[in-house]
N, C-alpha and C positions, 0 to 999 in steps of 0.2 A: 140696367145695362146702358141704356140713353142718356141716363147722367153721368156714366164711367166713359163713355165716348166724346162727353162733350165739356167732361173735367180737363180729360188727359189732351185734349186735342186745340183748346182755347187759344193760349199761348206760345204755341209749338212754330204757328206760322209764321213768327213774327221775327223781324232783324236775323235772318239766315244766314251766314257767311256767303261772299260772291266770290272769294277764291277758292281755290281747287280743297277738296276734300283727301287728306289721304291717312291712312292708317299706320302707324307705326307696330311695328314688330316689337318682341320681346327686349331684343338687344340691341333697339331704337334705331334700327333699319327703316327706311320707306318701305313701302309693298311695290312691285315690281311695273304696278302701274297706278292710275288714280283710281278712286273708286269712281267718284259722283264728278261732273264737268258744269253742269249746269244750273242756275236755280232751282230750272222746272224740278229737273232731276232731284235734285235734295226737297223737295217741299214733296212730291210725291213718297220716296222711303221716308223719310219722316213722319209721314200721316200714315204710311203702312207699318213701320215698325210699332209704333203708338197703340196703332187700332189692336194690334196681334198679343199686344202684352196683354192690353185692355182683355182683350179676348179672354185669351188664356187666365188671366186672372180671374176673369168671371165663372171660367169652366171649372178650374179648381174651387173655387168657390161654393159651386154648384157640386161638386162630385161628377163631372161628366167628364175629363180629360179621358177615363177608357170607355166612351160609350159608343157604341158601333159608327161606320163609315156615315152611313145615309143621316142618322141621326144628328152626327155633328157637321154633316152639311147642311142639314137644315137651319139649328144654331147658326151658322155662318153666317148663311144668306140674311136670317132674321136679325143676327148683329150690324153688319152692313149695310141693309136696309134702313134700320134705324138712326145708324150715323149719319148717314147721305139726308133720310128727311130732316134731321136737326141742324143742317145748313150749316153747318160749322167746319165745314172739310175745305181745305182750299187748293183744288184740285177742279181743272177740266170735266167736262163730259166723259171725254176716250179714257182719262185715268180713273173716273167712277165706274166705270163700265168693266177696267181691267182690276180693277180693286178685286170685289168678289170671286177671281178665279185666282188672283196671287195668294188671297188671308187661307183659299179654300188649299190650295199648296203645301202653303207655310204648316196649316195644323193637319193634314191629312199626308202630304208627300214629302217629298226630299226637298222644301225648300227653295233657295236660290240653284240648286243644282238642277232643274225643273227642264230648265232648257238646253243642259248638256247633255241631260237622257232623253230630250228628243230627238237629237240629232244621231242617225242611222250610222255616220261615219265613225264616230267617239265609240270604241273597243273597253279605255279602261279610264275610270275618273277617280282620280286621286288629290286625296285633299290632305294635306301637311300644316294643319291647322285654320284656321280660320282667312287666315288672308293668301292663302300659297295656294295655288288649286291647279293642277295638271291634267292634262288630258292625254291620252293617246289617239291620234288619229292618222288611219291608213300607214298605220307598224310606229310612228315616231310622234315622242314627246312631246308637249308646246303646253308653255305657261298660259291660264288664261287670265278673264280681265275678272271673273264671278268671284266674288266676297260672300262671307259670313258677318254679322254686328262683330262679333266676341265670340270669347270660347263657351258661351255658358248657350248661344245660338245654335253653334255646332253638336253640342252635346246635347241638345234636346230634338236635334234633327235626327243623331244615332237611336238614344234612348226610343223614339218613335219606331224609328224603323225594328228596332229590336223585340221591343213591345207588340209591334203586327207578327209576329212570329212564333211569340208565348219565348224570346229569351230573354234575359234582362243581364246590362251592363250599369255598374257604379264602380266608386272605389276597393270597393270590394273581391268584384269579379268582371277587372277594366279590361278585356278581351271578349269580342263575340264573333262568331261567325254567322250568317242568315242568308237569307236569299231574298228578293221583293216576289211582288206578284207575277213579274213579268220575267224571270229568271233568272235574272242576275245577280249575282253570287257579290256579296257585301261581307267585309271584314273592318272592324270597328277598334278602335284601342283608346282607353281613357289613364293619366294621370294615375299610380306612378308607375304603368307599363313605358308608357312614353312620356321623355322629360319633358319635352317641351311643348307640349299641352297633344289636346284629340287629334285623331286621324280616322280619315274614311277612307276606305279604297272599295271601286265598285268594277265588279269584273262583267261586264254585258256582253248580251251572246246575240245580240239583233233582235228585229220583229220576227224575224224566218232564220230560221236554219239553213248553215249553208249545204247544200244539196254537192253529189258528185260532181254534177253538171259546172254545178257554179265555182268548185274548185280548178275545175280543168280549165274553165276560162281563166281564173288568176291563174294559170299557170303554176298548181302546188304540185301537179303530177303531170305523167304521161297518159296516152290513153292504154298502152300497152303496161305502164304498171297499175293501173287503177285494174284493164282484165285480168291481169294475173292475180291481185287483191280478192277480187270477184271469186275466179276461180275458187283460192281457197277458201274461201266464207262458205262458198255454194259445200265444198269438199270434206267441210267439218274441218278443216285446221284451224289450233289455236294462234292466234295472235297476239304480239306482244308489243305495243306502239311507246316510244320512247320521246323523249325531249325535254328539252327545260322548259323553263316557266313561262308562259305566252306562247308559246310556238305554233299551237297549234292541234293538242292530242287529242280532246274530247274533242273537237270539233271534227277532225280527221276519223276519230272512232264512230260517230253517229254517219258518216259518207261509207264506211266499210259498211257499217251492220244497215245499210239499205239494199245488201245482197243475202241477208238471211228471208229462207221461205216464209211467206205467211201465216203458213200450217201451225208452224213451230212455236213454242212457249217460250217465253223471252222475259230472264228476270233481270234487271238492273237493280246495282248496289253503289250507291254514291254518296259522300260526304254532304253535297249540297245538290238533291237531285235539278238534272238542268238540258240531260238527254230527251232529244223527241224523236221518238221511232216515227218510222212509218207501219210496223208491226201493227195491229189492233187488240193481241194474245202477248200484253204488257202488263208485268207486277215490277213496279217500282217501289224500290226499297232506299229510307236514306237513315243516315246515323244520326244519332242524337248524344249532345254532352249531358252532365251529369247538370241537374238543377238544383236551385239555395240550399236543399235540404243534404248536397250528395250525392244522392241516388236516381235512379233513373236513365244511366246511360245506356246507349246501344252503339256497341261497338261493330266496325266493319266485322271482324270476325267473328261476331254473332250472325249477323246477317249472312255473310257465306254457309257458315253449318245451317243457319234454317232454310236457307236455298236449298240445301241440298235434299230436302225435306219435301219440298215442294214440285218435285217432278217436271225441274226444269229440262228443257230442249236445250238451251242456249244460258249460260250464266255471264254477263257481264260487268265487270268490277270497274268503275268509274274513273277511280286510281288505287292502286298498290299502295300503301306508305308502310305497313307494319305487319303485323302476326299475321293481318289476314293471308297474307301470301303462301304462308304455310296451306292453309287451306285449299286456297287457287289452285296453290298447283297437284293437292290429292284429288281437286276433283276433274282437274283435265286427264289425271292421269289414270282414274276409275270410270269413265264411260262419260265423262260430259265433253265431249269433243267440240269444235267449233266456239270455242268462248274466247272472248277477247277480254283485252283491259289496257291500260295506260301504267307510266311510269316516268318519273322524273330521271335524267341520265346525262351526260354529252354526248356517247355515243351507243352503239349496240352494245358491245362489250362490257360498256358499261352499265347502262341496264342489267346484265344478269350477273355482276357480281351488286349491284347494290339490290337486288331481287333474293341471294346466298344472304346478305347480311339482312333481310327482315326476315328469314326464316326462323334464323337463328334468335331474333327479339321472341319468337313463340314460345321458348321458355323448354323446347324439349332437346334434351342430349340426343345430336345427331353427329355424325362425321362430314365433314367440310365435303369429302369423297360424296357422300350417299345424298347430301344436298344438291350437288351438284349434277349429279347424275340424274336424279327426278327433274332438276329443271330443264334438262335436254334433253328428255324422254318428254317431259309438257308441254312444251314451246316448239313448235314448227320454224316461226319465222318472226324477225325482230324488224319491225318499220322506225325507221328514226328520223323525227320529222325538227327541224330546224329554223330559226327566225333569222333571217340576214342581215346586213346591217345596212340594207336600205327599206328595211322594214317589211319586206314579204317573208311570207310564209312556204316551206317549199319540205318535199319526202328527199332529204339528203342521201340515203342509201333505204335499201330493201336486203336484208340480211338474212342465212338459212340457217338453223344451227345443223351440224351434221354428226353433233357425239362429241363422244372426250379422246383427249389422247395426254398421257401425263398427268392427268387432274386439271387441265385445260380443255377450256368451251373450243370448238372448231368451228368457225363462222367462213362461209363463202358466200361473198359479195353479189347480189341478183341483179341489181338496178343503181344505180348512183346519179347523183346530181354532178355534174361537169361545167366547173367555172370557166369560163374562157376570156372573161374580161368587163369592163362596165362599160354603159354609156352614161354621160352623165354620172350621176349619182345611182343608179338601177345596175342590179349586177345582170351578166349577159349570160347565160349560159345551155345546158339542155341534160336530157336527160336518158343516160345512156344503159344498155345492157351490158353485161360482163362478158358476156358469150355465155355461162359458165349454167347449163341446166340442173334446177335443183334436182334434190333425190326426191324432196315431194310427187313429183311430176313422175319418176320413172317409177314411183311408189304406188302412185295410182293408175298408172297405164298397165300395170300388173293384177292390179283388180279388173280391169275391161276399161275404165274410164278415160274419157277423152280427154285427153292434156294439151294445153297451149306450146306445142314446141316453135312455132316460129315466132315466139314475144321475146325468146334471149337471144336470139340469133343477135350480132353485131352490124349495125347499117353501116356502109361504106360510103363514105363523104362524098 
C-alpha cells in the first residue's frame, strides 16, 4: 500500500496549472462556477483524489470494499498514515491533519456533500450530475459551488450509500430509494433512467424534529388551530393532512401525533420510515422493494392488513399513494378511530377525490357512490398544509367533511390562512376562523365531552 501511495503520488505535484480550473458539462457548458482558485487548493484535491483511488484500489484488491464501518476506518487511518510517513505528500500540516477525515468521508459517507449535510439550514440537496448541485435553504433554491471529479465519482457515492441499506443500484435497476442513518430519505437514479448522467436527491429532516412549539414560532399555524387539532387527536378523530411535495406533511403529522396518550399502541407504516414519536409504545413498520431475484417485496398494503393484526390503538400511514387506501379507510371505519395519514393534493377536495382514485387501484368492483361514502364516513377532518412562494411553510385551511349530497363530498371551511399582502419578499398574513362550528364538536358535546366552542368564534379587527 506504501508503494501504491508513493507510485500514484510522485509526479502528481509537479507543473499544476495556475489558472482557474473549471469543468465543462456535457454540451460544453462551463459549470456555474469554478471549482479550484488556488494552487494550494488544486495540489491538496489532487493528492486527495490520488490517495482515494489508490485507496480504493487497494480495497478491492483486498476484498474489503463491503467490510464494516470500524474496520474500513481502520484501513483508512493505516493508509494515510503511511503516505504522510513516506514524505511524498506535498501538502501542509492543517491539510495532513484534514486528509484523514476527508479519505474517511469519501469511502464511508456522502463524499463532497459532507458539508451540506452539516449544515442544519439545507432541507433538500439535490445533485443534477456531477457538476450542478442545489441546495434548498429556509423554503428557496440556490446553486452551490460543491463538485463531484465525474460521473463514475458520483456513482460510487450512490452505489455506497445504497449498499449501507442492503439496496443496490446499476444499469440494470438505475432507481433506488433509501434513507441514511440519520433519516434522510435519499432517491438515486442512474443512466438510462436519466439521460444525462446520475442524480442524487436528499430529502433531510434535521438533528431534531420539529416540535408544535417550534412550528407556532415559524408561524405554520395558530394557537387556536393547533388546540383544536389537539382536540381531535385527544377525541379519536381521524385525520387527513394534505399537500404537495415539500410542504410540509410528515413533518406537520409527527406535531399532531404529540397529542396522542401515552398509554396507547402506536403503529407507524412508511415508505422510508423517518417519523419520531414522542410515544415510547411504537412499532415502526416500513416497506420494502422487490430484490435482484424479484421477490421479497412488502408492500404498504401488506403492512396495513398486518397492522390490523397487531391490536393497534392508533394506525398511522406515513402517506397514502395506492391500494393501501382501501384498507385505511376499513380500518378507521371498523373501530381504529383516531388514525391519521398524509396525502399529496392542491387542496382539500382534492385529497379525497385522488384518495376515490387509489381505492379503486385495489382491484375490487366497488361503485364510485359507496367509495365515496366510506370516505366520509372515515375522515373527520381534512388539514391542507401548503409551501409559499417565499418559501414558508403554512396550514392553508382546516376542512370538516360533513356527508354527501348528489355524490358530492360537503366540505365546510374551519380555519383558513388569509393573505393580506407582502413585505418585502415574505408574505403577510393570519390566520383566521370561519365563524362556522364543526359537527365534530356538537358531536361530542352530545356524548358529555367538552368542546372548544370559542376557537371558531370570528375576532373582530
Amino acid at each position: 500500500m506504501k508503494d501504491d501511495a508513493r507510485r500514484l503520488l510522485g509526479s502528481q505535484s509537479a507543473n499544476l496549472p495556475l489558472e482557474r480550473i473549471r469543468v465543462r458539462e456535457k454540451f460544453g457548458q462551463e459549470s456555474p462556477a469554478p471549482l479550484i482558485e488556488e494552487r494550494g487548493a488544486v495540489n491538496y484535491l489532487n493528492v486527495k483524489s490520488n490517495l482515494h483511488q489508490s485507496l480504493l484500489d487497494d480495497l478491492d484488491r483486498r476484498n474489503l470494499i463491503g467490510a464494516g464501518e470500524d474496520q474500513l476506518a481502520e484501513l483508512v487511518q493505516d493508509f494515510v498514515d503511511q503516505a504522510i510517513d513516506s514524505g511524498d505528500l506535498p501538502l501542509n500540516d492543517a491539510e495532513r491533519e484534514r486528509l484523514t477525515a476527508d479519505l474517511l468521508e469519501e469511502t464511508l459517507g456522502v463524499g463532497p456533500l459532507a458539508a451540506l449535510m452539516a449544515d442544519p439550514a439545507i432541507t433538500d440537496i439535490l445533485v443534477n450530475g456531477p457538476f450542478q448541485i442545489y441546495v434548498e435553504r429556509f423554503g428557496l433554491l440556490e446553486l452551490t459551488s460543491v463538485r463531484f471529479r465525474d460521473d463514475d465519482h458520483l456513482i460510487r457515492i450512490i452505489q455506497r450509500i445504497a449498499s449501507r441499506v442492503g439496496r443496490r443500484i446499476d444499469e440494470g435497476s438505475p432507481m433506488v430509494d433509501a434513507r441514511l442513518p440519520d433519516g434522510s430519505r435519499v432517491n438515486a437514479t442512474l443512466p438510462p433512467a436519466t439521460i444525462d448522467g446520475p442524480t442524487l436527491s436528499i430529502r433531510r429532516f434535521g438533528r431534531r424534529r420539529l416540535r408544535c412549539q417550534d412550528l407556532l414560532q415559524l408561524g405554520a399555524f395558530s394557537d387556536d388551530m393547533y388546540s383544536f387539532l389537539q382536540w381531535l387527536v385527544l377525541n379519536r378523530r381521524n385525520i387527513l393532512v394534505s399537500g404537495g411535495t415539500g410542504s410540509g406533511k410528515s413533518t406537520l403529522l409527527g406535531a399532531v401525533a404529540e397529542a396522542i396518550p401515552r398509554r396507547e399502541r402506536v403503529i407507524t407504516i412508511e415508505d422510508a420510515a423517518e417519523l419520531v414519536l414522542d410515544q415510547t409504545h411504537v412499532v415502526r413498520m416500513e416497506t420494502r422493494p422487490v430484490n435482484i431475484e424479484g421477490r421479497g417485496r412488502i408492500s404498504a398494503r401488506d403492512l396495513v392488513i398486518n397492522a390490523l393484526r397487531m391490536r393497534p390503538d392508533r394506525i398511522i400511514v406515513g402517506e397514502v399513494r395506492g391500494a393501501e387506501a382501501l384498507d385505511m379507510l376499513q380500518a378507521m371505519n371498523t373501530g381504529h378511530d383516531g388514525s391519521l395519514t398524509t396525502i399529496h393534493s392542491n387542496s382539500p377536495r382534492d385529497a379525497l377525490s385522488r384518495l376515490e382514485t387509489m381505492v379503486l387501484t385495489a382491484g375490487i368492483e366497488l361503485p364510485s357512490r359507496a367509495i365515496r361514502e366510506q370516505i366520509a364516513s372515515a375522515i373527520q377532518v381534512v388539514v391542507h398544509v401548503r409551501r409559499y412562494e417565499d418559501g414558508t411553510r403554512r396550514i392553508e385551511s382546516i376542512a370538516e367533511i360533513v356527508g354527501m349530497e348528489g355524490g358530492v363530498f360537503q366540505l365546510q371551511e374551519i380555519f383558513q390562512f388569509q393573505r393580506t399582502g407582502r413585505d418585502g419578499k415574505r408574505i403577510i398574513g393570519s390566520f383566521e376562523p370561519t365563524g362556522i362550528i364543526p359537527r365534530v364538536v356538537d358531536q361530542m358535546r352530545r356524548l358529555g365531552l367538552e368542546a372548544p366552542i370559542d376557537l371558531f368564534q370570528r375576532r373582530t379587527p
